[in-house]
C-alpha positions as CSV (number, residue, x, y, z in Angstrom):
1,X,0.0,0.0,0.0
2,X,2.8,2.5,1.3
3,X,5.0,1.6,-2.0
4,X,1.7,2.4,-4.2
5,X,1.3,5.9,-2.6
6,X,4.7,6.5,-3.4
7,X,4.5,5.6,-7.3
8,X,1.0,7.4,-7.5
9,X,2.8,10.8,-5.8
10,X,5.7,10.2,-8.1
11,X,3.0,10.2,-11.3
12,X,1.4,13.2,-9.7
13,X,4.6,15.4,-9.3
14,X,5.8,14.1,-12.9
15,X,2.7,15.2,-14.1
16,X,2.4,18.4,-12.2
17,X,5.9,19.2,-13.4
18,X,5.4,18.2,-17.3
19,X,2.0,20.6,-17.0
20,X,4.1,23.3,-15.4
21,X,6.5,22.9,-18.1
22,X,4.5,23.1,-20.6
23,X,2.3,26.2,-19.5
24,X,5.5,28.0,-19.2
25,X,6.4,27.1,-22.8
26,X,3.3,27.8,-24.5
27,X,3.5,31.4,-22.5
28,X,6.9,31.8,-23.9
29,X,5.8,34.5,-26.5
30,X,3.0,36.3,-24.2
31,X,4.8,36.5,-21.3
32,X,7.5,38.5,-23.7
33,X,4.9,40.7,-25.1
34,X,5.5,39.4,-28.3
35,X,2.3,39.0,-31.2
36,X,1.3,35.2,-31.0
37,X,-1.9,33.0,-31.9
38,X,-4.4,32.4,-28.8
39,X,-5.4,29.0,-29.7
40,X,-2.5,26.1,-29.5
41,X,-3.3,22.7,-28.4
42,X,-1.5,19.9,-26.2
43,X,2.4,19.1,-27.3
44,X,1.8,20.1,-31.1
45,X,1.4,24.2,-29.7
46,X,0.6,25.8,-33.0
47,X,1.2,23.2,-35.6
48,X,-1.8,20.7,-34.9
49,X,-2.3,17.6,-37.1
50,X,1.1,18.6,-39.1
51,X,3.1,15.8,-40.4
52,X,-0.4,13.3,-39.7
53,X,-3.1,15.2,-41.7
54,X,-2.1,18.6,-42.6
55,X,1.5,19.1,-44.5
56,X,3.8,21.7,-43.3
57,X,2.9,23.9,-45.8
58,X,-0.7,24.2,-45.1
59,X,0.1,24.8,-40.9
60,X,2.6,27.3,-41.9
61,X,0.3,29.4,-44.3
62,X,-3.0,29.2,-42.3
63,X,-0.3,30.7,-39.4
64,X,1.2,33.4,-41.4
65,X,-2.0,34.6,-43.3
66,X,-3.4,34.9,-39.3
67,X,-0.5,37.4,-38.4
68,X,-0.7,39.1,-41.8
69,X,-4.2,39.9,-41.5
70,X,-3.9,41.5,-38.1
71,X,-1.2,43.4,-39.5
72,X,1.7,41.7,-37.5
73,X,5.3,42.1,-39.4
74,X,6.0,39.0,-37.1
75,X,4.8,36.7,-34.6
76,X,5.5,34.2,-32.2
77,X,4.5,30.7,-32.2
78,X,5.1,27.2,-30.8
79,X,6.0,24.1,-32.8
80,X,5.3,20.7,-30.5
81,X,7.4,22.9,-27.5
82,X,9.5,25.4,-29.4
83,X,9.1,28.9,-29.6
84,X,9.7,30.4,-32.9
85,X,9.8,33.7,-34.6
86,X,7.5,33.9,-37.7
87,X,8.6,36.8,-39.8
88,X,6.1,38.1,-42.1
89,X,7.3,41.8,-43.2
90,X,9.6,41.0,-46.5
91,X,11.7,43.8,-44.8
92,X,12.1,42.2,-41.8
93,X,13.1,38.8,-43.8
94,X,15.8,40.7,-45.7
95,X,17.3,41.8,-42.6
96,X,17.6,38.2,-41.1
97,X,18.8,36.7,-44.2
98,X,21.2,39.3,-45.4
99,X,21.3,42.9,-43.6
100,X,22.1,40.6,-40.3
101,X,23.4,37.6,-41.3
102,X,26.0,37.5,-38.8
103,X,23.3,37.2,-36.5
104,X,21.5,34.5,-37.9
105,X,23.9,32.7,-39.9
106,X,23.0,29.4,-38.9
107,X,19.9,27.3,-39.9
108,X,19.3,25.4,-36.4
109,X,19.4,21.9,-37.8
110,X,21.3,19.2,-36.1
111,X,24.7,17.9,-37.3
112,X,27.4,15.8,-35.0
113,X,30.2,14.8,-37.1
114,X,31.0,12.1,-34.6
115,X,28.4,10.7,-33.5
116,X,26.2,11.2,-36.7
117,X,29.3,11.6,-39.7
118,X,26.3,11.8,-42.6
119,X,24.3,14.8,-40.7
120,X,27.8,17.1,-40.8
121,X,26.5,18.4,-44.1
122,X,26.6,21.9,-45.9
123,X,23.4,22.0,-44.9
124,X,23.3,21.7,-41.7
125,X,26.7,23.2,-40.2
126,X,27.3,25.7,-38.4
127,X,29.5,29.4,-37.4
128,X,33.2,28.7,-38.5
129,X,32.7,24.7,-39.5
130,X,30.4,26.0,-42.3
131,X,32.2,29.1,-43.4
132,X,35.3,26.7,-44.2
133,X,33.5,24.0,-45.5
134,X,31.9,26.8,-47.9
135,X,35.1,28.3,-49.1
136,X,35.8,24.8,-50.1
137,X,33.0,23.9,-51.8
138,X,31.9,27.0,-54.0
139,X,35.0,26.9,-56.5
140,X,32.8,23.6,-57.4
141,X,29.6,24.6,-58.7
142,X,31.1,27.5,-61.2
143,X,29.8,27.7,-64.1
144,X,32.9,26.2,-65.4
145,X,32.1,23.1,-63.6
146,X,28.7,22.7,-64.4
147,X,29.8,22.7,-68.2
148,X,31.7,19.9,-67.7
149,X,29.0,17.9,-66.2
150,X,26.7,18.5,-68.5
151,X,27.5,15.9,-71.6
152,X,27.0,13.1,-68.5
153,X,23.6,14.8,-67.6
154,X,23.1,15.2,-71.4
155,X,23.7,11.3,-72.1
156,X,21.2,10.6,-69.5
157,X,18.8,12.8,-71.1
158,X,19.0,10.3,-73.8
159,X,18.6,7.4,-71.7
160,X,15.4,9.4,-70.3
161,X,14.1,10.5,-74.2
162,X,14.7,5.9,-75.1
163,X,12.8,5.3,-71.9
164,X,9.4,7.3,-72.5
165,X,9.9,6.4,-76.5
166,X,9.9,3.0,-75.7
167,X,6.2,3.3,-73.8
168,X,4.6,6.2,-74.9
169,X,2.5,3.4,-77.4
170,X,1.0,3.2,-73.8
171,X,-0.9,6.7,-74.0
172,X,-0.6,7.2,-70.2
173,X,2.6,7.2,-68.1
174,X,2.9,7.7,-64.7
175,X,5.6,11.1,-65.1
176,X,6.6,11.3,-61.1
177,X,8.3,7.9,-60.7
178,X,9.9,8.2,-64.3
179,X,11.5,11.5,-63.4
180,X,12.6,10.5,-60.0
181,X,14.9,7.6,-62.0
182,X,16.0,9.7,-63.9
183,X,17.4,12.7,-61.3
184,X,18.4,9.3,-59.6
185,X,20.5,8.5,-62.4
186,X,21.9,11.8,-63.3
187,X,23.3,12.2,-59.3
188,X,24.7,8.4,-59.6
189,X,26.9,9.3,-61.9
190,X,27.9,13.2,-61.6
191,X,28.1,12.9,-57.4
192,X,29.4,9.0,-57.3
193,X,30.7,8.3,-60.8
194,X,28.4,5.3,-60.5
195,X,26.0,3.8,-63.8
196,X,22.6,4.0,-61.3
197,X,20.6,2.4,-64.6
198,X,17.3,3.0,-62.3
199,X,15.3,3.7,-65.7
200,X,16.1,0.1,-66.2
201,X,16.1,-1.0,-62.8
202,X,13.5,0.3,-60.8
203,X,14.6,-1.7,-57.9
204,X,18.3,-0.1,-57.6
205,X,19.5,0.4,-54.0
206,X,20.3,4.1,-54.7
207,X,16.7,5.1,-55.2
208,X,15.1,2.9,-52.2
209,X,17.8,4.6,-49.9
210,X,17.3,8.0,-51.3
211,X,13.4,8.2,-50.8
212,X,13.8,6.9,-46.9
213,X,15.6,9.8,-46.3
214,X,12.4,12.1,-46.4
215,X,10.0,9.8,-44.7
216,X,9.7,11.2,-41.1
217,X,9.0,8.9,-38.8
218,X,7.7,9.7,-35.5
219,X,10.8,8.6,-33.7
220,X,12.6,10.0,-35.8
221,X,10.4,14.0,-35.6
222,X,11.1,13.2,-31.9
223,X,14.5,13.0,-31.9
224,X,14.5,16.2,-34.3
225,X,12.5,18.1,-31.7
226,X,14.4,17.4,-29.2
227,X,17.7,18.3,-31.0
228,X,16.6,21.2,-31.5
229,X,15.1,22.2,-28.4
230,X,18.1,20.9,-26.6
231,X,21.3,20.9,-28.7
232,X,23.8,20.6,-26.2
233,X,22.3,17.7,-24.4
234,X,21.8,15.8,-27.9
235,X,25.5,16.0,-28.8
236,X,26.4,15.3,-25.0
237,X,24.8,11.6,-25.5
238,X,25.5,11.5,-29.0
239,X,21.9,11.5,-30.7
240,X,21.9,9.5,-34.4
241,X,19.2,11.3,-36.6
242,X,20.3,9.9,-39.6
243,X,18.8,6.0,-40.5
244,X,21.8,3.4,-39.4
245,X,21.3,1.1,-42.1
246,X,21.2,4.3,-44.6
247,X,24.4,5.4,-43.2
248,X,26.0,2.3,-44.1
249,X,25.2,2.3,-47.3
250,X,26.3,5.7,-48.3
251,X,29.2,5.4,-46.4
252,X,30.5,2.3,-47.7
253,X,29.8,3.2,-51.0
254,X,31.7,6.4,-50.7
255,X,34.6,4.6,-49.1
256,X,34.8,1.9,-51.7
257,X,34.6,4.3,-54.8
258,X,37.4,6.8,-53.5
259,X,39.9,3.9,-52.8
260,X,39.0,2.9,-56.0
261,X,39.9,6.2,-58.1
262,X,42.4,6.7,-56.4
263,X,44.3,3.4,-56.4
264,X,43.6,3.1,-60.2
265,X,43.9,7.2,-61.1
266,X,40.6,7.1,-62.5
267,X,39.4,10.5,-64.4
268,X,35.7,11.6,-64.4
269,X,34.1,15.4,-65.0
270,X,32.0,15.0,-61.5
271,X,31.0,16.2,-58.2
272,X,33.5,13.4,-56.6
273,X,36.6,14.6,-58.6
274,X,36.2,18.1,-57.3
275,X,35.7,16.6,-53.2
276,X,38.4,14.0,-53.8
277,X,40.7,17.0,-55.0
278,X,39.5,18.9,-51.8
279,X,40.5,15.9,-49.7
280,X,44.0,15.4,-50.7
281,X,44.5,19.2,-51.7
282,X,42.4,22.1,-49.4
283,X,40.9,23.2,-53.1
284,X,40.0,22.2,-56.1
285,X,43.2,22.7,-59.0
286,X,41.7,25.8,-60.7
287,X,40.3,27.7,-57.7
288,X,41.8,30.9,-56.9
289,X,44.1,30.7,-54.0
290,X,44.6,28.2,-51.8
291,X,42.3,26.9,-49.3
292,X,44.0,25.9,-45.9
293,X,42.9,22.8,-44.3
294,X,41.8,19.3,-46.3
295,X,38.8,17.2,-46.4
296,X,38.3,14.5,-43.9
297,X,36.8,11.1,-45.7
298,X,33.6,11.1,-43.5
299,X,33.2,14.9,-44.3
300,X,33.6,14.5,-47.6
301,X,30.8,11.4,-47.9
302,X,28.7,13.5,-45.2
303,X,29.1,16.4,-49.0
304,X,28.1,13.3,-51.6
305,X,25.1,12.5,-49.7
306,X,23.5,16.1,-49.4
307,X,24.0,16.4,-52.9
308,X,22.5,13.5,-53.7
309,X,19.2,14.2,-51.5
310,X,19.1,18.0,-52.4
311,X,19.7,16.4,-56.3
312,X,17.7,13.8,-57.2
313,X,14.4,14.8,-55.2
314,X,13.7,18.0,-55.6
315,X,15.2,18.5,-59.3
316,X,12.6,15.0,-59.8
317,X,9.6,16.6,-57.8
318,X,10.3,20.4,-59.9
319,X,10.1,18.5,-63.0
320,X,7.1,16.6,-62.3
321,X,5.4,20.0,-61.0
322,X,6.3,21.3,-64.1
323,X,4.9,18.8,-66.8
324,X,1.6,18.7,-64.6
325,X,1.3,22.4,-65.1
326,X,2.1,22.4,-68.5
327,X,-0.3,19.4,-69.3
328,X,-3.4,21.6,-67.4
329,X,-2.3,24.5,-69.7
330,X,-1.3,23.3,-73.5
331,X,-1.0,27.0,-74.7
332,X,1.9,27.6,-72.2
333,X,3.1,24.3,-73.2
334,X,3.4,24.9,-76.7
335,X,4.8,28.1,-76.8
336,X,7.5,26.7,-74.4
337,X,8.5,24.1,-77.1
338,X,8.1,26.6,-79.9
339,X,11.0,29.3,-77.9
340,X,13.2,26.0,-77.0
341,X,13.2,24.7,-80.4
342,X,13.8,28.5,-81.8
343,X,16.7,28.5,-79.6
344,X,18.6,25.3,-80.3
345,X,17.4,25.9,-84.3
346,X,19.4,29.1,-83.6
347,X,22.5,27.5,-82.5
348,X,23.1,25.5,-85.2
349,X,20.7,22.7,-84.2
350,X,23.1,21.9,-81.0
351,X,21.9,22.3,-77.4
352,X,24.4,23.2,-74.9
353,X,25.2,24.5,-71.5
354,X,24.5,27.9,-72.7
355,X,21.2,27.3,-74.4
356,X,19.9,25.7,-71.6
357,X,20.9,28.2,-69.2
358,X,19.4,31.3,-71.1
359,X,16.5,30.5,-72.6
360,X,14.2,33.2,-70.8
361,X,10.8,31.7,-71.5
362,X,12.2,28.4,-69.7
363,X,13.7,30.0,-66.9
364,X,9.9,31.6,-66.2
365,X,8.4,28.7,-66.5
366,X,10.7,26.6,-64.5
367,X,10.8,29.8,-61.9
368,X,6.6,29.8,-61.9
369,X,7.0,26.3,-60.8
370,X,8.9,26.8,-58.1
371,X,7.1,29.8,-56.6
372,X,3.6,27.6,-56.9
373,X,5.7,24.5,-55.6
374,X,9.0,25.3,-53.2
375,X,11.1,22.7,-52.6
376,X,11.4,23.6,-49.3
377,X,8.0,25.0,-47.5
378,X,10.1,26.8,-44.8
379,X,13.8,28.4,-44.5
380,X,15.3,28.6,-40.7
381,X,17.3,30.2,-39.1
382,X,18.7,30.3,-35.5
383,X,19.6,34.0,-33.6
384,X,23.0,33.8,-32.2
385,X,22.5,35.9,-29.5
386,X,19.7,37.8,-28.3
387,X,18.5,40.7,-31.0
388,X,16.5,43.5,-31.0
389,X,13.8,43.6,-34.1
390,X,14.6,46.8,-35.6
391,X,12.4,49.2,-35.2
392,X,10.4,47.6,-31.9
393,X,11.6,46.8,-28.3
394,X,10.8,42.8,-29.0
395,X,13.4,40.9,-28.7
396,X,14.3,37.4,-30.1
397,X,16.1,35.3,-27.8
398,X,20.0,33.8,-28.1
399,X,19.0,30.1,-29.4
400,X,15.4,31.0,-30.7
401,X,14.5,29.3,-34.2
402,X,13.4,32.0,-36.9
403,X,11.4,30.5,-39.9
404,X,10.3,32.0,-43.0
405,X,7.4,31.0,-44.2
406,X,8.2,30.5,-48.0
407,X,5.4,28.5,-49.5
408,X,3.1,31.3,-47.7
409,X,4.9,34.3,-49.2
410,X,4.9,32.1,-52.7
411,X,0.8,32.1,-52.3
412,X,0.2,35.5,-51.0
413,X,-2.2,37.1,-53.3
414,X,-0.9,40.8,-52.5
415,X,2.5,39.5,-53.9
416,X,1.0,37.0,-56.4
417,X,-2.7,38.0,-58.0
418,X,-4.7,34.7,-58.1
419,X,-1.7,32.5,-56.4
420,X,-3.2,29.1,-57.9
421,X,-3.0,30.1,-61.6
422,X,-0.1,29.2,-63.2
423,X,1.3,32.1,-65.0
424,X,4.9,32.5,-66.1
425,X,4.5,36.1,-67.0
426,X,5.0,36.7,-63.2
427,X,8.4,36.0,-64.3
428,X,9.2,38.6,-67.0
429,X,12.1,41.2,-65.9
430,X,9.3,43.8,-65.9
431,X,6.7,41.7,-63.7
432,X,9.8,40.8,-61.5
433,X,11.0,44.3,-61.1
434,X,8.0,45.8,-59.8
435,X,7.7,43.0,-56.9
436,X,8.3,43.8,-53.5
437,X,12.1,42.1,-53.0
438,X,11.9,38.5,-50.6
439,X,9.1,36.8,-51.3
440,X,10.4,34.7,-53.8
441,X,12.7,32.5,-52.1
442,X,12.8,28.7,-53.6
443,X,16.6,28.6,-52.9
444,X,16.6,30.6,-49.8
445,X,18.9,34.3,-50.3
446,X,22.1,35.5,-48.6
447,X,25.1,34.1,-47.8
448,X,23.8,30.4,-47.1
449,X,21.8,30.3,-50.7
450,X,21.9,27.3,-52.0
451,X,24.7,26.3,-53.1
452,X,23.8,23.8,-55.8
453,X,21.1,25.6,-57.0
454,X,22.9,26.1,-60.7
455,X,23.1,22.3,-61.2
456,X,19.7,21.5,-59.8
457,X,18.2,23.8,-62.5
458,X,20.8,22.6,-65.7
459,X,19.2,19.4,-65.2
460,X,15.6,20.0,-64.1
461,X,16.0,22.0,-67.6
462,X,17.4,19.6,-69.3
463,X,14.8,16.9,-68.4
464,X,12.8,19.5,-69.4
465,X,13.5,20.4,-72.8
466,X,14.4,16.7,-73.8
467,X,10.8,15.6,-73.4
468,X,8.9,18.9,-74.4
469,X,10.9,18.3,-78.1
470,X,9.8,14.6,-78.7
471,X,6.5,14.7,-76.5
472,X,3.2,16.5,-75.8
473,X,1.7,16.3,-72.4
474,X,-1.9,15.7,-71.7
475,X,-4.0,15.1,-68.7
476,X,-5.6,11.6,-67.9
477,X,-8.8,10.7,-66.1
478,X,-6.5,10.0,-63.4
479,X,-4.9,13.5,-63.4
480,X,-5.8,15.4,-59.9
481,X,-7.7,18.1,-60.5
482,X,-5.1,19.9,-57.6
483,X,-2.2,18.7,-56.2
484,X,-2.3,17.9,-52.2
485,X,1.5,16.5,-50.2
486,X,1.9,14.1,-48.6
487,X,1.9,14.7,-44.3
488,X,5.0,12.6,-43.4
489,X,7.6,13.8,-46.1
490,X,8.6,17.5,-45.2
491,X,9.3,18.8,-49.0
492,X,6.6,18.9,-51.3
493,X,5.7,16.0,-52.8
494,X,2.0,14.8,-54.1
495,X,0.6,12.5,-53.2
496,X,-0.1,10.8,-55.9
497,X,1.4,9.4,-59.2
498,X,1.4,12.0,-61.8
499,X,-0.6,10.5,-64.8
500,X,-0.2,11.8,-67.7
501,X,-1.1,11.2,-71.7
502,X,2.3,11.2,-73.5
503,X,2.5,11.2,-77.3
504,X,5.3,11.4,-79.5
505,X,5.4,14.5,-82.1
């Protein structure tokens, strides 16, 4: 009897304390005097039913359009038990991602180079770690570079025109899993130097492991949360985010593929040239000056495998936004394949890096897809130390996660008339020029753009133009009428298979 009291007191003071905590958390923002959202419910605060029913995307708008329409340039709100900073003035977003970057020069993701060698990404590190690794790494993805990678991504192209030749006698195809081979493909070989064949072989290990990367699990969110809500105590015990088995794939095949080149002096135009180079050297042979300090072999695998996620996905998941639009709207379609063709007619029949790259009627296409469909829903960022909002007496707390809400500013009607039409003339250098700045931000802006962001669109472009030249897209009874994501992956990516009717020209 006496040892039962004692557990139920125990359960009581746990619970007292865990309600305690959690009242103080969710009057993090009030207590500061800061705007927030009345409403917030038990552990999910202000993100309810997100990565279950509702994608990120949806929780974020539906928060950001509530601020906006009280007339809030920010606000503060709780994700699960974080406080976080919504930004909503584009001003204000300027000034975190570029007027005071030294400030918030970090993104707040989790990366432990021991513990958790594949997380120590680009991406994901931090102050004077990522400011090397980025002075390494940009002489890389010049344009230079990107010419010499383009023949491989071209002869996949090819591989990718065969393919849908081959089965377009079908009438429909299902675009999304085609396109995802085929990005699969094109980082196989220009990050690992490796023939993926997934256009062949569905079943290849490169494409399994690469999708598992953006399923969250709920263990997994957990341990995410609670990395970010305490970072020091996650490193302290050595917290694993990345998938074991994943690791150990990547890893080994990083190892194996080095030792390999470099036993046998083998020469390819690729990502893994340029990072071996880094490795053994501080800098790649033709950047300017010297860069002190080589590459570890864990850090540079931890580089392969970010380029391989930020590749192959979201280039695939562009691409099939892309043909879905242009299938819903033939008139846009066709006089995208009438201004490629025009351009490769006038280059002598050739396409090339060049063509590719400048063909303005592409580029607003390709940029109207990614304002309707962002890779990335949100862009973080973590304040440094504790900072004053200019212009107000709130202040953001040392350690407090900032996130722009990108896939809200991409649908804002003041910024974008009728958000859900697809309409490329948003992009013309006029239409452009009289937006407010910062609320187009598919690569994020500043200092810690994305890096690869010139590769991701040569072959999102490339895809691009090789099927609009032998094809014409058409929707299918089994075409959504409107694109939802799915919950449990955190970029955007539908929920269905994108059928499509595919004939030959």
């Amino acid at each position: 009897m006496e040892l039962a009291c004692v557990v139920l007191s125990l359960i009581g003071v746990l619970a007292t304390g865990a309600y305690l905590y959690l009242r103080n958390r969710y009057n993090f923002w009030r207590s500061r005097g800061f705007p927030t959202l009345a409403d917030q419910s038990l552990f999910y605060g202000h993100v309810k039913g997100v990565n279950t029913e509702r994608h990120a995307s949806e929780v974020s708008t539906v928060n950001y359009n509530r601020f906006k329409s009280r007339g809030d340039a920010f606000g503060g709100i709780n994700i699960f038990i974080l406080p976080v900073v919504v930004p909503v003035d584009p001003e204000l977003i300027k000034t975190i991602l570029v007027k005071d970057f030294n400030v918030f020069h970090d993104r707040g993701v989790y990366s432990d180079a021991v513990a958790d060698p594949l997380s120590a990404t680009l991406f994901a590190l931090e102050g004077k770690a990522w400011r090397t690794l980025r002075h390494k790494l940009t002489p890389t993805f010049t344009s230079g570079k990107m010419k010499q990678m383009f023949g491989t991504i071209l002869e996949v192209a090819h591989e990718l025109q065969s393919y849908v030749d081959e089965r377009s006698v079908q009438g429909e195809l299902e675009m999304k899993d085609i396109l995802a081979r085929f990005t699969t493909d094109v980082i196989g070989t220009c990050a690992f130097g490796i023939e993926c064949n997934t256009l062949k072989n569905p079943e290849n290990e490169f494409l399994k492991y690469g999708m598992r990367v953006f399923e969250t699990k709920t263990f997994t969110m957990f341990k995410i949360i609670c990395s970010m809500a305490v970072p020091w105590l996650t490193k302290k015990i050595g917290v694993k985010i990345t998938d074991a088995e994943l690791e150990s794939f990547f890893m080994k095949l990083v190892h194996e593929t080095v030792e390999y080149r470099e036993k046998n002096n083998v020469e390819r135009n690729d990502f893994l040239k340029l990072l071996i180079e880094i490795k053994n050297q501080g800098s790649v042979t033709d950047a300017d000056g010297a860069t002190e300090g080589c590459m570890t072999l864990n850090e540079l695998a931890a580089q392969v495998f970010i380029f391989f996620l930020a590749g192959f996905e979201t280039s695939s998941t562009t691409m099939n936004f892309c043909l879905y639009e242009l299938a819903k709207n033939p008139a846009i379609q066709d006089r995208l394949r009438a201004e490629i063709n025009r351009a490769i007619e006038s280059n002598g029949g050739t396409l090339t890096y060049d063509v590719v790259m400048n063909n303005e009627y592409l580029d607003q296409v390709v940029n109207e897809t990614l304002r309707k469909y962002p890779p990335l829903e949100t862009l973080t960022r973590v304040a440094e130390r504790d900072y004053t909002i200019p212009g107000t007496t709130h202040v953001i707390p040392k350690g407090t996660l900032v996130q722009i809400p990108v896939y809200a500013l991409h649908h804002d009607p003041d910024y974008y008339a009728n958000p859900e039409c697809f309409d490329p003339d948003r992009f013309t250098p006029e239409a452009v020029s009289q937006r407010v700045p910062y609320v187009y931000l598919p690569f994020g802006e500043g200092p810690r753009i994305c890096i690869g962001l010139r590769f991701g669109l040569m072959q999102t472009k490339v895809g691009l133009i090789t099927l609009l030249r032998q094809f014409r897209f058409s929707p299918t009874d089994r075409t959504p009428e409107r694109i939802r994501f799915l919950p449990k992956i955190f970029i955007l990516t539908p929920d269905t298979g994108n059928y499509l009717q595919v004939d030959k020209l």
